[in-house]
N, C-alpha and C positions, 0 to 999 in steps of 0.2 A: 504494500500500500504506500502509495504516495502523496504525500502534503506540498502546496505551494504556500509556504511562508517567506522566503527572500525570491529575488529575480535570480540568484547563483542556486537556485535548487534545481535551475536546468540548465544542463551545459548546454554548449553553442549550436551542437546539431541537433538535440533536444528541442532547442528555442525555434532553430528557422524550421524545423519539422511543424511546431505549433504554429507559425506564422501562414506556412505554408496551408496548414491546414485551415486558417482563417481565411486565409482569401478563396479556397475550392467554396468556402460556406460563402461564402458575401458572394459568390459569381453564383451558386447555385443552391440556396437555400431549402428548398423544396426536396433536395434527398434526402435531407438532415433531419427533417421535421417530425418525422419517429420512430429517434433513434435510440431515445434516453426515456420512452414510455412505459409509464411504470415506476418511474426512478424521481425522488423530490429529493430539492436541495431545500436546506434551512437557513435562512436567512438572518442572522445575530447580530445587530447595528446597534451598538450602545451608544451610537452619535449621531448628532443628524446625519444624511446622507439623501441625493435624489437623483445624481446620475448613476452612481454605483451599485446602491440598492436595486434600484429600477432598471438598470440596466441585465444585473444578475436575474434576477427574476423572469426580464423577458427572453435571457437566453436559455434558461432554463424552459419555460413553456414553448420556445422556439422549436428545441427539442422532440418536445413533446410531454417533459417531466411535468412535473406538481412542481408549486412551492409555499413550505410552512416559512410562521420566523416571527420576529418583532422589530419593529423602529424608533427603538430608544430603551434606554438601561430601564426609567420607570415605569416599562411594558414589561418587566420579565421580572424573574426572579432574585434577580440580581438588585432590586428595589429593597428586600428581605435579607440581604444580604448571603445568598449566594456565591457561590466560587464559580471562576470561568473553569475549572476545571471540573466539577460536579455537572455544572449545564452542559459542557461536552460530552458529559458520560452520559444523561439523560437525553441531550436532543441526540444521541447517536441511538438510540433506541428506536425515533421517529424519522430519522433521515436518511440519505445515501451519499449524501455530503453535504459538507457545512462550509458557508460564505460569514465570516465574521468580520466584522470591522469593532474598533475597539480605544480608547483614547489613552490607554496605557501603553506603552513598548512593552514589545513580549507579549499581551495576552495571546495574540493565536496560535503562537507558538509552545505558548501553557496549555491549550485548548489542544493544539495535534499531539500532545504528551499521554493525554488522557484520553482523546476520541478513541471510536473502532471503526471510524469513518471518515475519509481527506476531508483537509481542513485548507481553506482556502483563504490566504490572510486578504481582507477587502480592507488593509488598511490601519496601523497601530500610531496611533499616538503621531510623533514626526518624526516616524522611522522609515518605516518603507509602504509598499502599494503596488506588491507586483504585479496586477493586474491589469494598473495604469503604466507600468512600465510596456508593458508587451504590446497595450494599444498604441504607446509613443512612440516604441520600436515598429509596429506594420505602418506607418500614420508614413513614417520619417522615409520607411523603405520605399514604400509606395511613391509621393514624390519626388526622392531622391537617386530612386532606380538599386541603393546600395545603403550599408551601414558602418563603412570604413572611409576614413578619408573625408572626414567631413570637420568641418568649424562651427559649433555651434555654441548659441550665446543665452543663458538659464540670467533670468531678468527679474529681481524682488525680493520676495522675502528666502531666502537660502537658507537661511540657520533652521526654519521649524517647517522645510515643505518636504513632506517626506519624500513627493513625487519625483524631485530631485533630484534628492538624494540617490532613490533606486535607479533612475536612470543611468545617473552617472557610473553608478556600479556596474551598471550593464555594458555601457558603450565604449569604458575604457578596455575590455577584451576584446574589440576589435579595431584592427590596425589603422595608428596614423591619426587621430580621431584630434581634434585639440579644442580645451574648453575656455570659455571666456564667462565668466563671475562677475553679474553685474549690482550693485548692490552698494547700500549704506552702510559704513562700519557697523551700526548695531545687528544689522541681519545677514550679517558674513556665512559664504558657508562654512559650514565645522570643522575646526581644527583636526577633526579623527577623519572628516572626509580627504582632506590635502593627505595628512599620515598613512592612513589605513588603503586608500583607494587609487590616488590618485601615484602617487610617488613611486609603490610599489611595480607600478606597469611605465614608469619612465613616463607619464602621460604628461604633453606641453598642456599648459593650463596658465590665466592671466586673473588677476583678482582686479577688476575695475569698476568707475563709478561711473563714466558716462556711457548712456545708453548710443545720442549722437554721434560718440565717436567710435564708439565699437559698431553698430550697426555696417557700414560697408564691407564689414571682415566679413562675413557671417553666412554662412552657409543655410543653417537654421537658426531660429528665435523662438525661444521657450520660455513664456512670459508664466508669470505666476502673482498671485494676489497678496496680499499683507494679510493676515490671519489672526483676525482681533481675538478667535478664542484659544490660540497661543501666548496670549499676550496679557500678565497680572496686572498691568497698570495700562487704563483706560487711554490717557494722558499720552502714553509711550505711543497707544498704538495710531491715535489722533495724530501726530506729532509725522509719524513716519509711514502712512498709508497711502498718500499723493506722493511719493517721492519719484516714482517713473507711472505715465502715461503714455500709451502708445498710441499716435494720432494717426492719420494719414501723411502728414505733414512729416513727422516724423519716419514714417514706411516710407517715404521717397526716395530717404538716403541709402535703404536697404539695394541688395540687388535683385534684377525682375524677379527671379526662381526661388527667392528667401523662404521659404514657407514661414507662418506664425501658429506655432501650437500655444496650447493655455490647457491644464486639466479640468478648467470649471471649477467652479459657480465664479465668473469674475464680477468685480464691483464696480472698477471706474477703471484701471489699469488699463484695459483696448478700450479705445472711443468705439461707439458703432459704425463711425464713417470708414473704419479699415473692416466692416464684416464685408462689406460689397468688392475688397479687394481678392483677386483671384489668389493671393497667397496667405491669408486668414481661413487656417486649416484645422480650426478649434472643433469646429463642428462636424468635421470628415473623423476627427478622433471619437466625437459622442459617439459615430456610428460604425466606427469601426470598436466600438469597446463590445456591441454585440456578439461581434463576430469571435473575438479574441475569448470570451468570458463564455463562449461556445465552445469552441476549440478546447480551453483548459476544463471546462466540464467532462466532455467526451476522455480526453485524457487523463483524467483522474477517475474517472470511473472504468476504465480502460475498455471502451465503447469503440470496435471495429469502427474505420472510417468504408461509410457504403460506397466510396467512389473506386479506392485503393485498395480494399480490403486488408488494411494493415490496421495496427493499433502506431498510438504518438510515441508512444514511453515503452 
């Protein structure tokens, strides 16, 4: 049995296997559609959520599965105080896998300790989100034709987006790759991500503050929003939530084929007048998160693919 808790739980031919197998679903959706009938995933979001939740859920019934669960900590047990490790052991009773998101580090990985059933991290605290990494990685491949060899510029808050973080751990295993950090000293990215991720693979990497002038380097732009409920003081987060806006005005500097990802929910960070721009590809991410959270369903319950007749894993 296998759990996705980091985006390193799949190696490289692992990963472009799942990729691969998201795009056979997004070209052809109608063979997939019951192939996981029979089979529910449980849903455990002790935090808000509305594209990940909702997304899990409709790739699940895409399938053809059921899905149980809750949306929010004071819908569950865990209001009584419950262990996420008890609730794994009970909702593995009900399920065939489990999608948890969770505002501690570590809970889904307390949760795959204890399940009898994969455990699919939707998301800890400002850790990781492998699930939004995988949609970042097809989103990138897909316009980019490839996942080496590219310059790309992560823009906001870096110290608490997890989304970030996983990415980055992903994309320095493949070749050539160089990152640009753009950001206010208070929301630097983490001293363990330069240590731990970045160093170890010789990866070139630049810490900077302007969006202006880093824009023309840039191959891709990976915008991300300020995260008020990261943030103990109100004041801090007032202070440093307008600090880059992405306008159209500002996209001009970029070059034609820049694409612009963002994970969502954004607040003010893209203006809307860059959504009509053909490289504002936030939205090709929401829907390609179907496809992805498809894919890693079928391959965690190790569900024959109907086109290949192979399994992913």
């Amino acid at each position: 049995m296998r759990h996705l808790i980091d985006p390193l739980d799949f190696t490289l031919e692992e990963t472009k296997n799942l990729l691969d197998l998201a795009d056979r679903i997004k070209q052809n959706p109608d063979a997939y559609s019951h192939v996981a009938d029979g089979k529910r995933i449980a849903t455990l979001f002790y935090e808000p959520s509305t594209r990940t939740r909702l997304s899990f859920e409709s790739a699940m019934l895409s399938l053809g599965g059921q899905v149980i669960g809750f949306a929010g900590a004071e819908m569950s047990s865990a209001s009584k105080g419950e262990t996420v490790a008890d609730t794994s052991r009970v909702v593995s009773c009900y399920a065939d896998i489990i999608a948890m998101r969770h505002p501690k580090e570590g809970a889904p990985l307390v949760a795959s300790m204890y399940s009898s059933i994969p455990v699919i991290n939707a998301g800890d605290g400002g850790h990781n989100h492998p699930t939004q990494t995988l949609i970042d990685l097809m989103t990138i491949r897909q316009l980019k034709g490839h996942l080496d060899n590219i310059t790309i510029g992560f823009c906001g808050d870096l110290k608490f987006g997890r989304t970030v973080h996983s990415l980055v751990n992903s994309l320095v295993r493949y070749k050539n790759n160089r990152f640009y950090f753009i950001s206010p000293d208070e929301l630097k990215v983490p001293a363990y991500t330069i240590e731990d991720t970045l160093k170890p693979y010789n990866s070139e990497y630049y810490e900077v503050s302007s969006l202006e002038e880093t824009l023309p380097k840039l191959d891709v732009l990976y915008m991300t929003r300020v995260q008020k409920e990261r943030f103990f003081s109100e004041d801090e987060y007032l202070r440093l939530k307008d600090t880059y806006i992405l306008n159209r005005e500002k996209l001009n500097l970029a070059k034609p084929d820049m694409p612009v990802l963002h994970p969502l929910p954004r607040v003010d960070e893209i203006s809307t007048d860059v959504d009509d721009d053909n490289r504002a590809a936030y939205f090709k991410q929401v829907q390609n998160g179907k496809y992805v959270r498809m894919a890693v369903i079928m391959a965690l319950l190790e569900i024959t693919d109907p086109l290949t007749g192979q399994k992913v894993l």
